[in-house]
Every structure is written in structure tokens, then in C-alpha cells.
N, C-alpha and C positions, 0 to 999 in steps of 0.2 A: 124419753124412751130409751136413751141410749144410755144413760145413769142407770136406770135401773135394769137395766140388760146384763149391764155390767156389773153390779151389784147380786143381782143374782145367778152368776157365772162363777163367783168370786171362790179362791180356794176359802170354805169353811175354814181348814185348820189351823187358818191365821186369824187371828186376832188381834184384828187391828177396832176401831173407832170409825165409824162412817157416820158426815155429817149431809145433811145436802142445803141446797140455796134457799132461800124466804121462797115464802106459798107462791107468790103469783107467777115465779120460775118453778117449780118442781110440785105442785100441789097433786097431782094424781099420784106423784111418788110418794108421797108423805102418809097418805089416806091409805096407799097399798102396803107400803112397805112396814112391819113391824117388828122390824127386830136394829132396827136405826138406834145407833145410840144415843144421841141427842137433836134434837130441833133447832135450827138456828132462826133468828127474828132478828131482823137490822131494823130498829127505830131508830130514826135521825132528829125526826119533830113530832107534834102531835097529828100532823095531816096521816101517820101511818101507827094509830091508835087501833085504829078495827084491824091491821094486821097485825097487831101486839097479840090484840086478844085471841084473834084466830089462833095464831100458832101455840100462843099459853092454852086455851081448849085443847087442843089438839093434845098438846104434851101431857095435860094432864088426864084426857081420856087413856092414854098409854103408858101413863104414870114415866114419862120420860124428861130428861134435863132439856131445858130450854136456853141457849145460847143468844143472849142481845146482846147484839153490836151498836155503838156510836161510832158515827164517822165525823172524822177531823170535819173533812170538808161538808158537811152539808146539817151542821148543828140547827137545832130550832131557830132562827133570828130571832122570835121574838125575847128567849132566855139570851142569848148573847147579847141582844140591845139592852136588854136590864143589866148585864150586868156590867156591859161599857157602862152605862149611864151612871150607877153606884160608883163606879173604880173613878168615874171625871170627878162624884165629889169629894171622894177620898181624900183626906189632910195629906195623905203618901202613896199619891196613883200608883199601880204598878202597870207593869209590861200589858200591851194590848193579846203578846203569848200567854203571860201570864192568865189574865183573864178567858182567853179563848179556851185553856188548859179547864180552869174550874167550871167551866161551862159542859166541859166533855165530859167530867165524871161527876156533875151534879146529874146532868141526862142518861146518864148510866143508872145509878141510884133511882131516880127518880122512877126509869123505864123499872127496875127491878119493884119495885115498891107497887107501881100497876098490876106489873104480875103476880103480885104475892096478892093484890086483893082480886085479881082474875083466878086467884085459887091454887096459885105455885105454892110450894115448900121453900124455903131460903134454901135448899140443900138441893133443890131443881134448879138451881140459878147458876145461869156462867155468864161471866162479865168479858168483854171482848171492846177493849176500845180502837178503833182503826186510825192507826197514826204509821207516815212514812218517815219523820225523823229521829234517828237513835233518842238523842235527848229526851225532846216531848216525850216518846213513850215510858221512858228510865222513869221521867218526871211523872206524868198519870198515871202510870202502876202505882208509883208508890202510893201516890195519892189515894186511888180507890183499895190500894190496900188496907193505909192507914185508919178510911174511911167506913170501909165494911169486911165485913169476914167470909162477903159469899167467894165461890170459886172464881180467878181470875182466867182467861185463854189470853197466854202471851201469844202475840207477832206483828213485826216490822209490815208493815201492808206496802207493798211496790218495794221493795228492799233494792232492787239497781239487777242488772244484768249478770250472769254470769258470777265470778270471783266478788265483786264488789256486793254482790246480795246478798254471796251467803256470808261474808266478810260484819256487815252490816247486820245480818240476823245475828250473828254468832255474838258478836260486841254486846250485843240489845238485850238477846235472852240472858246470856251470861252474870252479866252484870243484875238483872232481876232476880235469878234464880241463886245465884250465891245468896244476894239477901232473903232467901224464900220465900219468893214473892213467885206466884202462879202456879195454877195446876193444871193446864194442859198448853199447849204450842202447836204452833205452822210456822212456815217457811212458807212466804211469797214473792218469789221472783219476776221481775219485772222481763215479760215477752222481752224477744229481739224484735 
């Protein structure tokens, strides 16, 4: 209630992007609100399939972009057990990051590929992978870049406190965005 309070309080004359959090946090806002720019949907594994599609309905009765996120920490197991299990038989295993890395933007892709047969456009699609280490993230951008054409949402996720966060955001997009790699950003500072 207090989201959309504040949403529609909001100076019109600025024109900014308002996103708000997955259905089961803000779903009377989402239903009410229609002039939201895009919908966000964090799929981590398949247990959060029926909120895949919820929110893919939802965008496309509104005909609005639909933002899935992957999160570092809480990837499918069962894709990351497959794909340990592949990289042990590898003639030239690589890094268990490595691995965790293609696991995060295959579940990206993958989740995008649900929504395009739940009835997205590729051009409703925003790819948001949640990682808090500059690296990894420099590394999966490219990757999902290299990998597909939909829109990417760069940001450091917990970036550190203060100086060190935006320190850390600034390095992460920087370094993405020189290579034009992303088309939209946040900045997520880590509470005191």
C-alpha cells in the first residue's frame, strides 16, 4: 500500500521507470497499477514456474516488458548438479565458478524461452542476473550477451556500504557498458 501511495503521489513530470517486486510481494499493485513500466519476475528454479507465467500473463495483458531475474545464490540444484556432474567428466574440468556462472545464464535463457512460449515478444524480455561480485558479473554479462540479443538490466546486487558500493557499482557497470553490453541499471547498496 505504501508503494503505490507513493507511486501515485509521484511528480508526473518526471519521467523516470517504475519497477515493483514479484506478485506475491506487490500483486494488488501490479493488477492496479497501469501505467508501470515493466514487471519484474525473479525465477531462480522451476518450483517458481506458475509465478513465471503469472507475471508473463499479466505483462502481456498490459502489453508491458517483463524483467526475470536469476539469482547467484539460489540457482535450480537440479541444473547445477547436471552440470557439476558433466564438467567431473570433462578431459579439462573447469572452475566449480566457472560452472555455477553457465548455470546462471543458461537459467536466464531458459526462463526467457518459457516466456516467449507463455506469449512474450523477445523485445518484452529483460534479462537481470543477480550477482554480488564485480567479476562474475563483468563474466555473465558477457556471456548472456554473447548469448542472446534480448535486453540486459545491469547491477552489482549488495554492492558494500557506502563509498565501497557505489565504488563497486561504478567499476562493474563501467566496464559492461564501455563494451555495450546492457540497457538498463540499479545501484544496490548494502543497508548499514
Amino acid at each position: 500500500v505504501e508503494v503505490q501511495d507513493a507511486i501515485e503521489r509521484r511528480d508526473r513530470s518526471v519521467n523516470i521507470a517504475i519497477s515493483v517486486q514479484p506478485l506475491e510481494v506487490a500483486a494488488p499493485l501490479q493488477v492496479e497499477i497501469v501505467g508501470l513500466w515493466h514487471l519484474r519476475a525473479i525465477r531462480a528454479h522451476r518450483v517458481e514456474l506458475a509465478r513465471l507465467e503469472l507475471d508473463v500473463e499479466q505483462a502481456c495483458r498490459r502489453e508491458k516488458p517483463v524483467r526475470i531475474g536469476v539469482n547467484w545464490g539460489s540457482l535450480d540444484p537440479q541444473l547445477l548438479a547436471r552440470k557439476l556432474d558433466e564438467n567431473t567428466l570433462a578431459q579439462t574440468p573447469r572452475s566449480a565458478e566457472a560452472i555455477t556462472r553457465d548455470a546462471l545464464v543458461d537459467s536466464a535463457l531458459q526462463s526467457a524461452v518459457l516466456a516467449q512460449q507463455e506469449g512474450l515478444r523477445p523485445d518484452q524480455i529483460i534479462l537481470s542476473a543477480k550477482v554480488s561480485s564485480v567479476s562474475e558479473l563483468v563474466l555473465v554479462y558477457r556471456e548472456l550477451s554473447h548469448r542472446s540479443s534480448l535486453a540486459l538490466h545491469l547491477g552489482l546486487t549488495e554492492a558494500g556500504m557506502a563509498d565501497k558500493g557505489v565504488v563497486s557499482s561504478t567499476a562493474a557497470l563501467a566496464l559492461l557498458l564501455h563494451q555495450g553490453i546492457g540497457d538498463t541499471i540499479r545501484v544496490s547498496l548494502t543497508p548499514q
